[in-house]
ROTI-520391 format. One line per 10 residues: their letters; for each residue z, x, y of C-alpha. Coordinates in steps of 0.02 Angstrom, whole numbers, m for minus. Layout:
BEGIN
A = Z:X:Y; ...
END
This chain:
BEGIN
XXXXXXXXXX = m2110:m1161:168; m2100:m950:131; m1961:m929:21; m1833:m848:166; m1832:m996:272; m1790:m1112:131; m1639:m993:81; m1587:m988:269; m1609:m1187:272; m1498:m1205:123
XXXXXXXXXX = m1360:m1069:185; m1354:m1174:343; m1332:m1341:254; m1195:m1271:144; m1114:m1210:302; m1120:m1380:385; m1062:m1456:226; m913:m1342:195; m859:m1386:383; m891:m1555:355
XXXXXXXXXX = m765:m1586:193; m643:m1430:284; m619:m1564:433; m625:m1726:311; m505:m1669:183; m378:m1561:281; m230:m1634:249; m269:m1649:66; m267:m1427:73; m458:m1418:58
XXXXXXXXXX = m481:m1238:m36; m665:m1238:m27; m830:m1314:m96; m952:m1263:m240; m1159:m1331:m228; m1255:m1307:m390; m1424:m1388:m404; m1464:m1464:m567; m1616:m1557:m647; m1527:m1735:m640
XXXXXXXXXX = m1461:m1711:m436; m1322:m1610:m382; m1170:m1559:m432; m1026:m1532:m306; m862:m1463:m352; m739:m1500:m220; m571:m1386:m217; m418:m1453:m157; m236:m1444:m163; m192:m1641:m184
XXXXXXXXXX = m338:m1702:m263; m281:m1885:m268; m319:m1879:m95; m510:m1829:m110; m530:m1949:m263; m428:m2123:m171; m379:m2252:m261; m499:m2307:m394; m610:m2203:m330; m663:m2269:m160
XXXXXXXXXX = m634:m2108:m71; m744:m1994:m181; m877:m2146:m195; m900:m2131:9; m887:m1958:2; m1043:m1983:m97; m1153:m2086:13; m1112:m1994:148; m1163:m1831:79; m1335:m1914:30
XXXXXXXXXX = m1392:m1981:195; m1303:m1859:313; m1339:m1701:207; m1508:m1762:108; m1418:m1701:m64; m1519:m1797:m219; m1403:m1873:m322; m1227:m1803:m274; m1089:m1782:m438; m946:m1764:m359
XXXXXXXXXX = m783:m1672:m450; m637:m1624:m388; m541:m1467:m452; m351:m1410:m409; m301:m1268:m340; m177:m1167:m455; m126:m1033:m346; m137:m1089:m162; m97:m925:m100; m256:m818:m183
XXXXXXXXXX = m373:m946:m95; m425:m889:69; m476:m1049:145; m325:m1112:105; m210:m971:182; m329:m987:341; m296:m1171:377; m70:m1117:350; m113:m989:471; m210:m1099:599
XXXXXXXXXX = m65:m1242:587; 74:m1127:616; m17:m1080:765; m57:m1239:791; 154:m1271:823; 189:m1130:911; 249:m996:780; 198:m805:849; 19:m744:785; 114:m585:699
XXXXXXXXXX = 239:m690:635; 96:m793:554; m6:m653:500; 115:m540:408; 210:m698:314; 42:m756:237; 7:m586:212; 172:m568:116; 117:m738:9; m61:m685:m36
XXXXXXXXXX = 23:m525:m129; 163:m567:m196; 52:m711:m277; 6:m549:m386; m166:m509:m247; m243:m346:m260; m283:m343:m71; m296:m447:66; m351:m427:259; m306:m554:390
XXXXXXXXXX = m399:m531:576; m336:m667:704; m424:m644:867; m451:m683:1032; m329:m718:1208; m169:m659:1107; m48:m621:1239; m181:m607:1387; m328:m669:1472; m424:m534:1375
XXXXXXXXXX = m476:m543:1198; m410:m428:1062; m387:m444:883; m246:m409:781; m273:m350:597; m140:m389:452; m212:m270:289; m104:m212:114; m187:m167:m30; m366:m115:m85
XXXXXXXXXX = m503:m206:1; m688:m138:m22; m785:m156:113; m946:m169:43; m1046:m155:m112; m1105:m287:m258; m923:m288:m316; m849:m329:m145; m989:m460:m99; m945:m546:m311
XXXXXXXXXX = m777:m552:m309; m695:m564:m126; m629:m720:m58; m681:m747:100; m632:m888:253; m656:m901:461; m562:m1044:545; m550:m1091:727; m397:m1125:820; m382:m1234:978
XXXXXXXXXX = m237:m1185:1068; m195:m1223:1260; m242:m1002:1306; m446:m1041:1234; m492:m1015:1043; m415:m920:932; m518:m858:763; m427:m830:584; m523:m736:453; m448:m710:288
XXXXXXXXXX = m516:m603:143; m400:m582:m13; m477:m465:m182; m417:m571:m341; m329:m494:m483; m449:m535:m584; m595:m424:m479; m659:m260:m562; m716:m132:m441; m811:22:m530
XXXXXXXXXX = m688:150:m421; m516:84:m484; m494:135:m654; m329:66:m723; m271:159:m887; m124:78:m982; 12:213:m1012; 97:220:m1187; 261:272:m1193; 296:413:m1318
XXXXXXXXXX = 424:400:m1489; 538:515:m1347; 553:389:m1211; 577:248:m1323; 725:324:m1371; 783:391:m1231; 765:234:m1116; 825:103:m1282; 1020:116:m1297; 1110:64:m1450
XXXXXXXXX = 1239:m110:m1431; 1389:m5:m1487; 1335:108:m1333; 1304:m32:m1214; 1464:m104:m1265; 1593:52:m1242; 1498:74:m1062; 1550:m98:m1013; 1730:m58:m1064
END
């Protein structure tokens, strides 16, 4: 097997495995899955929201979760973990999946897009795009595009550090597509250069005012 086919085998698998636990787990807010390949098996890192729901009681749940990845998938030796989600908002996955259930009930695409818009940066985001496409308010497909912030486009920096999610909506019109990409606060980008500004002895002064001040200003 050349080298590019087995890369392009084990993208697919991933794939099918991240849509796999995204339907399995998606009332538990499943945020996403990590694959790392090590001499003893594999090691899977599951993200979640509630992860009492991916582990069940005792256990059973993650145990199955297990077996099934070994037959279905052909993964040697599955460790399963499950991680929580701190911020829910900075991953994209799960901002998709709240976008695709308010759609899901009813609530306007624009409404949708521009309140998880308004999550993902005031949960301190440096950027974030959302794209929800397809028979919108007509038989013809459109998109509609939801952007605020810096989001690179390309570039080793933009393919390392952006979040990135596509889910599908079935809605009663046809299918409707949510993609979500949100830049971290944490990500570096070469052509942002923040420099921390000291304030001078002058505007210490001038902005600090004295209690006795402060005092005779309330009287």
């Amino acid at each position: 097997m050349s080298a590019v086919k087995h890369f392009i085998e084990e993208s697919v698998k991933k794939a099918e495995i991240d849509e796999f636990l995204g339907n399995e787990f998606e009332r538990a807010g499943y945020g996403g899955v990590s694959i790392t390949k090590t001499p003893l098996g594999t090691h899977i890192v599951v993200y979640t929201m509630r992860p009492g729901m991916v582990i069940g009681r005792g256990g059973e749940t993650i145990r199955e979760l297990a077996r099934v990845l070994e037959e279905k998938f052909q993964l040697p030796n599955p460790q399963i973990s499950v991680a929580e989600i701190e911020i829910p908002e900075l991953n994209a996955n799960v901002v998709a999946s709240r976008i695709a259930s308010a759609l899901k009930r009813g609530v306007h695409y624009r409404r949708s897009g521009y309140w998880a818009l308004n999550q993902i940066m005031e949960a301190g985001a440096l950027g974030a795009e959302i794209i929800i496409s397809g028979k919108l308010r007509s038989d013809r497909s459109r998109y509609e595009k939801f952007r605020a912030g810096y989001m690179p486009k390309s570039g080793e920096p933009a393919n390392k550090y952006i979040k990135r999610a596509e889910v599908p909506v079935q809605l009663k019109p046809g299918i409707l597509g949510v993609k979500v990409r949100i830049t971290p606060p944490d990500a570096k980008f070469p052509d942002r250069v923040h420099i921390a500004e000291e304030k001078t002895e002058e505007e210490t002064e001038a902005t600090t005012v004295a209690p006795e001040e402060a005092k005779e200003a309330e009287e």
